[in-house]
VOBA-1610 file (N, C-alpha, C; in pm, whole numbers, padded with zeros to 5 digits, always signed):
BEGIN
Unk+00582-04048+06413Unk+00482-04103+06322Unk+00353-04021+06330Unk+00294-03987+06236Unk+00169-03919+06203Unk+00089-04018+06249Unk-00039-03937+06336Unk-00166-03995+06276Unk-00273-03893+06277Unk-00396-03984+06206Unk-00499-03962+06158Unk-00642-04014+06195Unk-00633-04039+06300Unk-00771-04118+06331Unk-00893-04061+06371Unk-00900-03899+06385Unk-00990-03832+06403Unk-01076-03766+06247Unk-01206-03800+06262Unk-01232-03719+06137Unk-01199-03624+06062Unk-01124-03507+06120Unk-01053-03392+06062Unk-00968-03400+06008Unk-00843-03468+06066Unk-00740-03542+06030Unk-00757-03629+05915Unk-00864-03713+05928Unk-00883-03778+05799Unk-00898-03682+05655Unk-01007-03580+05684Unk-01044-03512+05573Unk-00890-03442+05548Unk-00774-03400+05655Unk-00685-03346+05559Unk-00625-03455+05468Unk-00603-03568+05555Unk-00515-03629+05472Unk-00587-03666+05305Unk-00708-03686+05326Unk-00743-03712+05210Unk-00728-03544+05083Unk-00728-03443+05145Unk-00674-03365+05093Unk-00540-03364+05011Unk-00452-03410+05115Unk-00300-03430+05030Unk-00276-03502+04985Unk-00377-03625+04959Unk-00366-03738+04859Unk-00449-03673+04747Unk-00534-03571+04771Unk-00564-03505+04636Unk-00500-03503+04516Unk-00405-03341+04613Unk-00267-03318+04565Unk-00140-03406+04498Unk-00152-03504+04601Unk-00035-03625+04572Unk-00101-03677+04426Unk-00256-03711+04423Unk-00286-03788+04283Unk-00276-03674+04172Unk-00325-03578+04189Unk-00325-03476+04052Unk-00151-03419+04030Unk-00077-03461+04124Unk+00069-03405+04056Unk+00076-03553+03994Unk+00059-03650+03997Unk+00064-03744+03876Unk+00041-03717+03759Unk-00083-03640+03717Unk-00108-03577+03563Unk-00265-03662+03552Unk-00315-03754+03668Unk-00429-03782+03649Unk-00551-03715+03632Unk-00643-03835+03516Unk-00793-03810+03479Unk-00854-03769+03607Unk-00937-03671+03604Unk-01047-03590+03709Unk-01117-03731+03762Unk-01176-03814+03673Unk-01264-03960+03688Unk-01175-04071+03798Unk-01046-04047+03731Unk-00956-04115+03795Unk-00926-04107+03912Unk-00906-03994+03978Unk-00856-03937+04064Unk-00981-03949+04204Unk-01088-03933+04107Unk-01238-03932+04241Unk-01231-04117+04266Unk-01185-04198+04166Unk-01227-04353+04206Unk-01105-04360+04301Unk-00967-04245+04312Unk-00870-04336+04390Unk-00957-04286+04546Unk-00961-04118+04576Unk-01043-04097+04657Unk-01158-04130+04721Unk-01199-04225+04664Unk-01292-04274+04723Unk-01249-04404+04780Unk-01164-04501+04708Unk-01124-04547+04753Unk-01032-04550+04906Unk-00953-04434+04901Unk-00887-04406+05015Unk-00982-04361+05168Unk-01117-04270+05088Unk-01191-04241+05183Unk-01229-04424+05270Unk-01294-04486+05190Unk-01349-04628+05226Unk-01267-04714+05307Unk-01108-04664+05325Unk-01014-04741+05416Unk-01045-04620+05538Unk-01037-04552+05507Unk-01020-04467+05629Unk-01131-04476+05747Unk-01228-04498+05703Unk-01363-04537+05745Unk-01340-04664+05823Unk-01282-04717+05762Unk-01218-04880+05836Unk-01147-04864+05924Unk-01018-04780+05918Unk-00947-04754+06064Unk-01010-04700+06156Unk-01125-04634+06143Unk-01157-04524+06234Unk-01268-04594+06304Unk-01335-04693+06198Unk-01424-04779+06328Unk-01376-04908+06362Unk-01231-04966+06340Unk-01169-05083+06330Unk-01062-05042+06460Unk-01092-04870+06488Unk-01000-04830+06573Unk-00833-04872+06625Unk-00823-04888+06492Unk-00678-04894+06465Unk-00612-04797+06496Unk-00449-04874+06521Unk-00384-04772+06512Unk-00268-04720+06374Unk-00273-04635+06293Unk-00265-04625+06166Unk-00120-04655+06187Unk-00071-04573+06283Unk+00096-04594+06278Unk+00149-04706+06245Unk+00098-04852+06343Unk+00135-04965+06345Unk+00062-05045+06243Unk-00036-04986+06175Unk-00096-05052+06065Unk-00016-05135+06033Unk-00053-05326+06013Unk-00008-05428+05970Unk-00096-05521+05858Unk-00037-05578+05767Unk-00046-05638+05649Unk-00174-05692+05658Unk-00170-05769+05779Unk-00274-05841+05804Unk-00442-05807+05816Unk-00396-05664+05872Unk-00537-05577+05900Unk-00588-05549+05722Unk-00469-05496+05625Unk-00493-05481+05526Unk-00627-05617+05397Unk-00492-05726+05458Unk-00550-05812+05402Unk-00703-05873+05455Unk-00757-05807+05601Unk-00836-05858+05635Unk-00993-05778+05576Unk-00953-05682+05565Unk-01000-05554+05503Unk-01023-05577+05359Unk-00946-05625+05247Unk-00963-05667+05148Unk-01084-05796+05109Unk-01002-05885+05201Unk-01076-06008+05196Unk-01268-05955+05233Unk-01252-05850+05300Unk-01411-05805+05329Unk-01492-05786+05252Unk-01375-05681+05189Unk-01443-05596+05041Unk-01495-05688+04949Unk-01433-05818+04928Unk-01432-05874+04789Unk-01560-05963+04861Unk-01704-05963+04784Unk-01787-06045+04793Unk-01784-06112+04684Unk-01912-06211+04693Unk-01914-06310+04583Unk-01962-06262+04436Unk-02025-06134+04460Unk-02109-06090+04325Unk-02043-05966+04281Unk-01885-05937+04330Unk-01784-05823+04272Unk-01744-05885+04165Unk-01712-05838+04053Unk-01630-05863+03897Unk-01504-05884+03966Unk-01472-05978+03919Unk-01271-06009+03930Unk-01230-05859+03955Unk-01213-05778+03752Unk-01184-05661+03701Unk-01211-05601+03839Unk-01310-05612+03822Unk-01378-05479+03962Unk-01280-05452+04069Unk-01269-05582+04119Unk-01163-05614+04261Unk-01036-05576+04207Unk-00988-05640+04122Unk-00841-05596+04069Unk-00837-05431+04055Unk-00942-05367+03997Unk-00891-05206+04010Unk-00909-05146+04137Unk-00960-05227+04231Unk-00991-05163+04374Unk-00902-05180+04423Unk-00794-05318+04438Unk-00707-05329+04496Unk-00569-05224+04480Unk-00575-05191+04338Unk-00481-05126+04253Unk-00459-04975+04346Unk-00600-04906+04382Unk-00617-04788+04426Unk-00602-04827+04577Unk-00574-04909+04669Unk-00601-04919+04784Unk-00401-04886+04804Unk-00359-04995+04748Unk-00172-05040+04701Unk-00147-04882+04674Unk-00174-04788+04581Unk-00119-04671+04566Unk-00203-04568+04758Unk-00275-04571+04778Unk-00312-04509+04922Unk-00210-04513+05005Unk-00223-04737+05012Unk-00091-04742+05127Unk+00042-04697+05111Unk+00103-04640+04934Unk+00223-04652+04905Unk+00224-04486+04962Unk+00110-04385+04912Unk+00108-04235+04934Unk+00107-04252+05080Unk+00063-04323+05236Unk+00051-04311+05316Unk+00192-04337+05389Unk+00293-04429+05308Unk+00421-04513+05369Unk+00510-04321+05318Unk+00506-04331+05215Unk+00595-04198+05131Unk+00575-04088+05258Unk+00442-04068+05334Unk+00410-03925+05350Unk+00459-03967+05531Unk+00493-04065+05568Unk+00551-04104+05739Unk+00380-04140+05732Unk+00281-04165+05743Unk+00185-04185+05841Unk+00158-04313+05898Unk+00193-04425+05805Unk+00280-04554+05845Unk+00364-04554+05800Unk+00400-04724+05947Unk+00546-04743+05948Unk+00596-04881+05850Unk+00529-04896+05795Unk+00530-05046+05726Unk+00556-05017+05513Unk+00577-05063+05455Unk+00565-05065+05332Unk+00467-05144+05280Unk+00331-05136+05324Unk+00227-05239+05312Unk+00241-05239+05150Unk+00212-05147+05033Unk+00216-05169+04883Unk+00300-05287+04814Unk+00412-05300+04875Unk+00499-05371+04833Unk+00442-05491+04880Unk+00341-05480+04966Unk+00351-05732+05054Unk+00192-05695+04959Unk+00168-05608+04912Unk+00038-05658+04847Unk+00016-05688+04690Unk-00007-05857+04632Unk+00024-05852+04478Unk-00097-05813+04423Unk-00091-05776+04316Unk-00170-05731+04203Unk-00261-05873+04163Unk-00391-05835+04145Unk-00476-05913+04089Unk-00485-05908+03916Unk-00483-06044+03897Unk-00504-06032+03739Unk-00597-06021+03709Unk-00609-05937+03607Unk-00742-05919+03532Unk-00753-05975+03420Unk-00937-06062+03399Unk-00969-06151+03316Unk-00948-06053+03221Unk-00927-06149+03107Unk-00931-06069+03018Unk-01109-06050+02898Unk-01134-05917+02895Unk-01270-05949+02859Unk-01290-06001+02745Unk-01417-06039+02689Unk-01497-06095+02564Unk-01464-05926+02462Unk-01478-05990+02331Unk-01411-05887+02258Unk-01563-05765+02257Unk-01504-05641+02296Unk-01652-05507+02284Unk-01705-05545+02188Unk-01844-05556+02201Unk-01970-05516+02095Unk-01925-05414+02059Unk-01997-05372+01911Unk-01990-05269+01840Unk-02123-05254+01788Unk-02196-05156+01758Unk-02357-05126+01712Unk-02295-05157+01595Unk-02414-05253+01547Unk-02460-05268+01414Unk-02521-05142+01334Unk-02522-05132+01178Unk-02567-05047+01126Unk-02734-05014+01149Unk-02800-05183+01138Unk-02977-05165+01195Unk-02956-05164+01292Unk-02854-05157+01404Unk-02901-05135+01550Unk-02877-04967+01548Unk-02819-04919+01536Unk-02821-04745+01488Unk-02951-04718+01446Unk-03016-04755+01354Unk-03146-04721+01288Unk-03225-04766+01415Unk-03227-04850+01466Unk-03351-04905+01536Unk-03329-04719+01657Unk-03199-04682+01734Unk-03245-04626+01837Unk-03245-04495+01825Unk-03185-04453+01662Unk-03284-04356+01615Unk-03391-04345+01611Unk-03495-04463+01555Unk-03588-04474+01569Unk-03703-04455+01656Unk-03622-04557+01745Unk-03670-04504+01923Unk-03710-04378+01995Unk-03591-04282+01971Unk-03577-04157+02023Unk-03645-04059+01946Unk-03696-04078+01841Unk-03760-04033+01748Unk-03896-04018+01788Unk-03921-04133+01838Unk-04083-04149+01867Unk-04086-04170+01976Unk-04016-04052+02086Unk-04038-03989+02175Unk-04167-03923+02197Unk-04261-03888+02299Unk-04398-03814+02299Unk-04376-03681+02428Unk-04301-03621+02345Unk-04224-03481+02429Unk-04246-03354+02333Unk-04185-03249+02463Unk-04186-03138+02358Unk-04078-03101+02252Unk-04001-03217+02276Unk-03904-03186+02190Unk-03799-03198+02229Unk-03743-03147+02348Unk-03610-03082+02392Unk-03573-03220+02417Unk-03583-03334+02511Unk-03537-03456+02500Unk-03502-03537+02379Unk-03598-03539+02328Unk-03568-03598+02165Unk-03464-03506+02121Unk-03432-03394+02116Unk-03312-03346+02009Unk-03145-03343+02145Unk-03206-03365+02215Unk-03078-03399+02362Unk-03045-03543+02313Unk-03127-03603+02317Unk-03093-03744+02329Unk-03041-03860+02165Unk-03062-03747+02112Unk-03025-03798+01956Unk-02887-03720+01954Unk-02897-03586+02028Unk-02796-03510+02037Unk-02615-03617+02084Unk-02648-03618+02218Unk-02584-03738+02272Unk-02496-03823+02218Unk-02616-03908+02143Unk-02578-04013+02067Unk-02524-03977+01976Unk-02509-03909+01860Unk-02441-03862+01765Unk-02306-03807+01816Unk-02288-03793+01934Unk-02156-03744+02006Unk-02030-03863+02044Unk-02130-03947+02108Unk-02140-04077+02125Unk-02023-04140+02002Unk-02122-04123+01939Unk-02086-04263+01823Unk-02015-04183+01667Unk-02043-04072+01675Unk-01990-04010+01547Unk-01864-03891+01596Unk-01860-03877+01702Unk-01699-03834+01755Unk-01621-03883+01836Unk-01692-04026+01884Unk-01591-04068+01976Unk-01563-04050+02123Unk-01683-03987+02130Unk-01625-03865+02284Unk-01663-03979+02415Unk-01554-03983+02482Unk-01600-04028+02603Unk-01657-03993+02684Unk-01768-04046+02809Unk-01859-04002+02865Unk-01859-03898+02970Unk-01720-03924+03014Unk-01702-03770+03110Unk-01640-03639+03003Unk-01681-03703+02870Unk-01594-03562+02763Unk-01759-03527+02752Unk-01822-03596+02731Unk-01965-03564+02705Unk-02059-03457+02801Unk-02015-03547+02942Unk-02057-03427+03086Unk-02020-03313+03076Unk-01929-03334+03089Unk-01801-03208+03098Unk-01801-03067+02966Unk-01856-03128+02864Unk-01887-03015+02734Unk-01963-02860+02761Unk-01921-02805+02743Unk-01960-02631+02784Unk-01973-02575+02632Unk-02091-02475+02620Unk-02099-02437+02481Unk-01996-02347+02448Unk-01937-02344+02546Unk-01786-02265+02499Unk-01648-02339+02416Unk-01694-02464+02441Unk-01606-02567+02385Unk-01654-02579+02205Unk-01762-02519+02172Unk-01822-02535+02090Unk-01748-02401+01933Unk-01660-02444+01856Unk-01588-02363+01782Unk-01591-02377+01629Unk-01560-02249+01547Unk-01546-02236+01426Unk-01457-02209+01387Unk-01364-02314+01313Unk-01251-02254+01253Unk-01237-02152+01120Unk-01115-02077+01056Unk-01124-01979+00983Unk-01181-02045+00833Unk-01150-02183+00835Unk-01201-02245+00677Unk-01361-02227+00720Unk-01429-02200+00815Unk-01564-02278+00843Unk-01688-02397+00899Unk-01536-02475+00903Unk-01586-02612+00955Unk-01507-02587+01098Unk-01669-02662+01176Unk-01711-02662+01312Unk-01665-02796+01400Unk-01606-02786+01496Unk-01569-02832+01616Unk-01517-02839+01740Unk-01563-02951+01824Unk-01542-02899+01948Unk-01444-02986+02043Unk-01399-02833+02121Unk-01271-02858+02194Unk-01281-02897+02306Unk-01185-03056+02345Unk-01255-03155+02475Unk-01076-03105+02531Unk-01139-03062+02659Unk-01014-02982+02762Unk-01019-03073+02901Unk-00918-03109+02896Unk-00856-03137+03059Unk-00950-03295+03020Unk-00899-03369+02938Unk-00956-03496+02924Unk-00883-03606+02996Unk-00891-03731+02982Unk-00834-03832+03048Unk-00662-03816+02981Unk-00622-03791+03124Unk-00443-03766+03112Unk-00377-03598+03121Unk-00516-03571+03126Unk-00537-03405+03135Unk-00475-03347+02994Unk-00538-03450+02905Unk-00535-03343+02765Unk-00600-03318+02678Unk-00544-03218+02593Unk-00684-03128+02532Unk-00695-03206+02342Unk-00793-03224+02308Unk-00768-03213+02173Unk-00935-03165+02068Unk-00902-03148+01956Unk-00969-03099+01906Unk-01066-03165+01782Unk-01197-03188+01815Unk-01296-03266+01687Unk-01383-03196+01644Unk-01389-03236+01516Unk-01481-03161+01409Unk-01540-03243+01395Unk-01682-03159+01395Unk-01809-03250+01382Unk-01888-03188+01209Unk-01964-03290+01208Unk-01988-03271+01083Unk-02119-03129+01113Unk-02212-03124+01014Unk-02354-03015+00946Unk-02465-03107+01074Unk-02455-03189+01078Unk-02596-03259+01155Unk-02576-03246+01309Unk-02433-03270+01336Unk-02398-03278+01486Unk-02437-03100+01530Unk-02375-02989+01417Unk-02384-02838+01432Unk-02513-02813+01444Unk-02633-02869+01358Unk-02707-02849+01393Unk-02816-02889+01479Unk-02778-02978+01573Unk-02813-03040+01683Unk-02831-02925+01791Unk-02704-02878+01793Unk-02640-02773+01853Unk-02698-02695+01855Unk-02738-02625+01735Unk-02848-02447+01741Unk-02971-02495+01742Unk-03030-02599+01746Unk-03145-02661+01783Unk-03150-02696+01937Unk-03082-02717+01967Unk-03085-02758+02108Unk-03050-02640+02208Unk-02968-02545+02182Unk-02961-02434+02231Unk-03112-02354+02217Unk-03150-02325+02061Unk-03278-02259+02100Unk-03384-02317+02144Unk-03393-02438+02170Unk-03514-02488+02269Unk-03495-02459+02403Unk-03369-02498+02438Unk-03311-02455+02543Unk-03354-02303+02639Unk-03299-02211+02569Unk-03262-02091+02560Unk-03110-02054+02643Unk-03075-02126+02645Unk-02909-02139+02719Unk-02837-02144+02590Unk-02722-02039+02584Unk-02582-02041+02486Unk-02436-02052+02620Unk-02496-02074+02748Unk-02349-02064+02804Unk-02316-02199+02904Unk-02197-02173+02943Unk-02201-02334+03006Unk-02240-02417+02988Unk-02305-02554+03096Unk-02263-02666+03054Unk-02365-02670+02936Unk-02323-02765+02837Unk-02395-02761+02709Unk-02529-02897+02741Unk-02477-02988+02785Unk-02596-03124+02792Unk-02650-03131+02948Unk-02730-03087+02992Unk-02810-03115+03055Unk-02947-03154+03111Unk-02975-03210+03263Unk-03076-03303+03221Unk-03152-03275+03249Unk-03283-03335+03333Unk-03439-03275+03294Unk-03442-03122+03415Unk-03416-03153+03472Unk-03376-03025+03564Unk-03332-02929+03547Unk-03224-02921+03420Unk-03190-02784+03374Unk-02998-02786+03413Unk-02988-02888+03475Unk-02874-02878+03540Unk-02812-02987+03465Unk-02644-02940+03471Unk-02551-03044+03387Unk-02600-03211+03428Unk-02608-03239+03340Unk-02648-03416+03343Unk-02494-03475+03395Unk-02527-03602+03465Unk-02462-03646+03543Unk-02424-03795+03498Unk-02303-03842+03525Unk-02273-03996+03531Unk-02391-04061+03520Unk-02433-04077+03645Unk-02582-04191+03645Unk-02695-04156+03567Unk-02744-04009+03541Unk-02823-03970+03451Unk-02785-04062+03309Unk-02633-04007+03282Unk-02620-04047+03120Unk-02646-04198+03089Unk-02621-04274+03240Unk-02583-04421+03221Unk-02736-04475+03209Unk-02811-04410+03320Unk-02961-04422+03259Unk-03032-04413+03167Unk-02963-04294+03137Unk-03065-04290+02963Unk-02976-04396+02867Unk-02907-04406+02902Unk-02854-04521+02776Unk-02901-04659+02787Unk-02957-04675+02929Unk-03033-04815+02943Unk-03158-04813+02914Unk-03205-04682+02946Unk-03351-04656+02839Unk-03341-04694+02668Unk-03246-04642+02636Unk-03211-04640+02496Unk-03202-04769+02432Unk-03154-04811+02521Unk-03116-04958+02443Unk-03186-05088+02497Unk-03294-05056+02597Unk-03368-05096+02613Unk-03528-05116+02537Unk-03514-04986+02542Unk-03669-04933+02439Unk-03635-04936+02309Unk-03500-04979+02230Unk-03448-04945+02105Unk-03463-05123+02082Unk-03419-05207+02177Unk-03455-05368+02148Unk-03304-05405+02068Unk-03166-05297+02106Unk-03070-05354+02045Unk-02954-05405+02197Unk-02879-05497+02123Unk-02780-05578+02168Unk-02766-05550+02358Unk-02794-05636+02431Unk-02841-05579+02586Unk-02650-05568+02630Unk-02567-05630+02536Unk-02463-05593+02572Unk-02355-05459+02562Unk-02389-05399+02442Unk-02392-05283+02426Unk-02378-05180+02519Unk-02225-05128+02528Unk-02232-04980+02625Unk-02218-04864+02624Unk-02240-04778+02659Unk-02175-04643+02645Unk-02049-04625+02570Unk-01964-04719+02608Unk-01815-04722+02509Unk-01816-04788+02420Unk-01917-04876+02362Unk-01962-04958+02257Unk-01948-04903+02160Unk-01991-04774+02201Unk-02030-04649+02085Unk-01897-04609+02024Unk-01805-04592+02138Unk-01643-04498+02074Unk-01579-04629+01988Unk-01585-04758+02059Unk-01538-04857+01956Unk-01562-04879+01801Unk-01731-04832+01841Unk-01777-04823+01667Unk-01758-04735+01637Unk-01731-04622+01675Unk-01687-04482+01583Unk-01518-04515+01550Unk-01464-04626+01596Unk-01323-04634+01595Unk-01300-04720+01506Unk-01419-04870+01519Unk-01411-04912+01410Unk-01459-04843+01226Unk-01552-04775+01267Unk-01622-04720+01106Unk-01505-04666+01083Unk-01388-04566+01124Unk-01279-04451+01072Unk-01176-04614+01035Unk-01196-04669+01107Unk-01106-04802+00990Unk-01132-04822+00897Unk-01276-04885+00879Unk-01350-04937+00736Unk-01375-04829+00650Unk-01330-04689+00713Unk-01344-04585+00585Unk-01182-04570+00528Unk-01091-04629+00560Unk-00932-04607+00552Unk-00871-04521+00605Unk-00932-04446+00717Unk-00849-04344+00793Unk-00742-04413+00878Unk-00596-04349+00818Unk-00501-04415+00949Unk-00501-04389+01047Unk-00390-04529+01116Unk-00420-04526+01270Unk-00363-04431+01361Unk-00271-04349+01300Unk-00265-04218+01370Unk-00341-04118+01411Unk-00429-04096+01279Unk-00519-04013+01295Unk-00652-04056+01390Unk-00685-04171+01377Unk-00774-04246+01449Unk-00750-04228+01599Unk-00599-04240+01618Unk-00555-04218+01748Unk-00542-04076+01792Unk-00541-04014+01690Unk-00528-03854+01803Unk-00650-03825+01833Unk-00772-03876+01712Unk-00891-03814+01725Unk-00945-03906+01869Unk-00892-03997+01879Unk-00963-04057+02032Unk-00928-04025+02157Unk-00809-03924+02092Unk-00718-03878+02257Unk-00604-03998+02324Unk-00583-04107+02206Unk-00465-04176+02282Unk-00352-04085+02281Unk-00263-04162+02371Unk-00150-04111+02409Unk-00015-04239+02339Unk-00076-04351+02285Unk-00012-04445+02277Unk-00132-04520+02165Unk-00019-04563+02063Unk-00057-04639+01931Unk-00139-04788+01979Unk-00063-04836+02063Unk-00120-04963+02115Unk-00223-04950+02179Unk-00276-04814+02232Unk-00375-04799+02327Unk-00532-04859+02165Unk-00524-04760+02092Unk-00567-04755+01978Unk-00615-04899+01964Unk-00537-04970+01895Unk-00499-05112+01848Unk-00597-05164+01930Unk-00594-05171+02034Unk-00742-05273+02141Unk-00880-05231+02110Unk-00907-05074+02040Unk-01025-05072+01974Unk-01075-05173+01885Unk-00975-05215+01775Unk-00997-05277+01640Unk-01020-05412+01678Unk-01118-05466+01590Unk-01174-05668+01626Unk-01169-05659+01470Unk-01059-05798+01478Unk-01094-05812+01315Unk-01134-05927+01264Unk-01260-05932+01186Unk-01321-06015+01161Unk-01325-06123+01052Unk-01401-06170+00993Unk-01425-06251+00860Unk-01385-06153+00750Unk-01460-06047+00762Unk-01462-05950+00649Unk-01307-05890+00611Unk-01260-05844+00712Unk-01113-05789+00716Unk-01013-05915+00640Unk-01054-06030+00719Unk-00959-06173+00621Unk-00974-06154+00495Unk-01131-06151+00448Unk-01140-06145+00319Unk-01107-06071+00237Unk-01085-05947+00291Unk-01056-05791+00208Unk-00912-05847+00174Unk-00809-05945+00290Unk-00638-05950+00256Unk-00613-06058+00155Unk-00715-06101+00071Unk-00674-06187+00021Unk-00614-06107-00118Unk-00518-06107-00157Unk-00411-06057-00273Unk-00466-06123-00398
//
C-alpha cells in the first residue's frame, strides 16, 4: 500500500490526479475546483495524522460533516462532495487506499434553483449608462462596455472571457469578424462572430492600450484580469447600474440565449454558438413565459 503523508508525497500525488483529471477531457475551471478539493483532504490527513492506507469511512464522513457549516449552499456542498467521491475513487484505483470509500459515500441532491434572471432591455440601458459615465481616461470605460458586450451579445463564458488572447481575434475571407474560444469547457473549440460594434471595441481598446498581443482583457495593472477581478467589476456594475441585485455574470449568456430565441434562431444553432455538447444542455437556458403562451395561440 502507498502512502503519502509527507508534504512531497502529497504534492506528487496531487500531480497524478492532475493527469488522472485531464485524461477525462476536463474544463481547465473544472479540473482546479477538483484540485483543490483534493488538496483540502490532504491537509486533513496530514494534520489528522492519519493513516491514508487504512483510511476509513468514518474519518471521511467525519471530515465532511466538518466541511458542511450552516451558511454553505446545499448546491455548494453537493458539488464538494461530488469532487471529494471522485479523489477517494482516483486514490482506491491508484492502491493508495485500501477501502472503496466512493462507493459508501451517497450523492447529495441538489435543490433545484429559482428560474435565472435574464437582463431586461432598460436594465441593459441603465448599465450602459453607468459605464458610460465613468470619470476615467477612457481605457476602463471602453474595457468595461467591452466585456459586457462579450458578455451578453456572444454568449461567452467567463473563463472564455479571461482566457481571450488577441490572437483569438479573426477575419474571415467574406469579411466578417470573429473570435475563436479554444480549449473551452470540455476542451472545445468553437467559433463566434461578432458583430461592427463588438470589432470596434476591439481597435479601440487595443489602441488605448497599445498592446495587439496576448491576453486581450486585462485589468488595471496591465495584467490578464482575473476570476475575482471580473466578478468584482460586475458587482460594481450592477450595483452602480441599480439593476436586478440578482443578476449574474451568467445572467448575461442566458439573455443572449434567450434574445437568439425571440429572434427565431434554431436551437441548434443556438447550441453550437454556446458550445453545448448536448441539445438538452441548451433547453435549461430557455424560461418560457406569458408572452411565448401567447405567441402559441393558433
Amino acid at each position: 500500500m502507498k502512502n503519502f503523508i509527507s508534504s512531497l508525497e502529497t504534492f506528487k500525488t496531487l500531480k497524478e490526479y492532475e493527469n488522472y483529471l485531464r485524461a477525462k477531457n476536463m474544463a481547465s475551471s473544472t479540473i482546479n475546483d477538483y484540485l483543490a478539493a483534493g488538496e483540502k483532504f490532504n491537509k486533513f490527513i496530514i494534520k489528522s495524522s492519519l493513516n491514508i492506507g487504512k483510511l476509513g469511512i468514518s474519518s471521511v464522513e467525519a471530515y465532511l460533516a466538518k466541511y458542511r457549516t450552516s451558511d454553505l449552499a446545499n448546491n455548494t456542498y453537493a458539488k464538494y462532495v461530488i469532487c471529494i467521491k471522485l479523489y477517494l475513487r482516483f486514490l482506491y484505483e491508484r492502491n493508495y487506499i485500501g477501502n472503496d470509500l466512493d462507493s459508501k459515500i451517497r450523492h447529495i441532491k441538489k435543490i433545484q434553483s429559482a428560474e435565472r434572471e435574464v437582463l431586461k432591455p432598460d436594465e441593459r440601458i441603465k448599465i450602459e449608462t453607468y459605464i458610460n459615465s465613468y470619470k476615467d481616461s477612457g481605457i476602463a470605460k471602453i474595457r468595461d462596455l467591452f466585456i459586457f458586450y462579450l458578455l451578453i451579445d456572444c454568449g461567452l463564458r467567463r473563463n472564455e472571457v479571461i482566457n481571450l488572447r488577441h490572437e483569438n481575434v479573426k477575419t474571415d475571407s467574406e469579411g466578417f469578424h470573429y473570435i475563436m474560444i479554444l480549449n473551452s469547457k470540455g476542451n472545445k473549440n468553437r467559433k463566434v462572430y461578432i458583430n461592427d460594434n463588438i470589432f470596434n471595441f476591439i481597435s479601440l481598446y487595443r489602441k488605448k492600450t497599445g498592446v495587439y498581443k496576448a491576453a486581450l482583457i486585462r485589468g488595471d495593472f496591465g495584467r490578464r484580469i482575473t476570476k475575482g477581478s471580473l466578478q468584482n467589476l460586475w458587482v460594481k456594475i450592477k450595483t452602480g447600474s441599480k439593476v436586478n441585485k440578482n443578476l449574474t455574470i451568467h445572467s448575461l449568456r442566458h439573455t443572449y440565449a434567450e434574445r437568439l430565441r425571440h429572434n427565431g434562431t434554431d436551437f441548434a444553432t443556438i447550441s453550437k454558438l454556446l458550445g453545448h455538447s448536448r441539445l438538452d444542455t441548451t433547453m435549461n437556458y430557455f424560461h418560457v413565459n406569458d408572452d411565448d403562451l401567447r405567441q402559441a395561440i393558433l
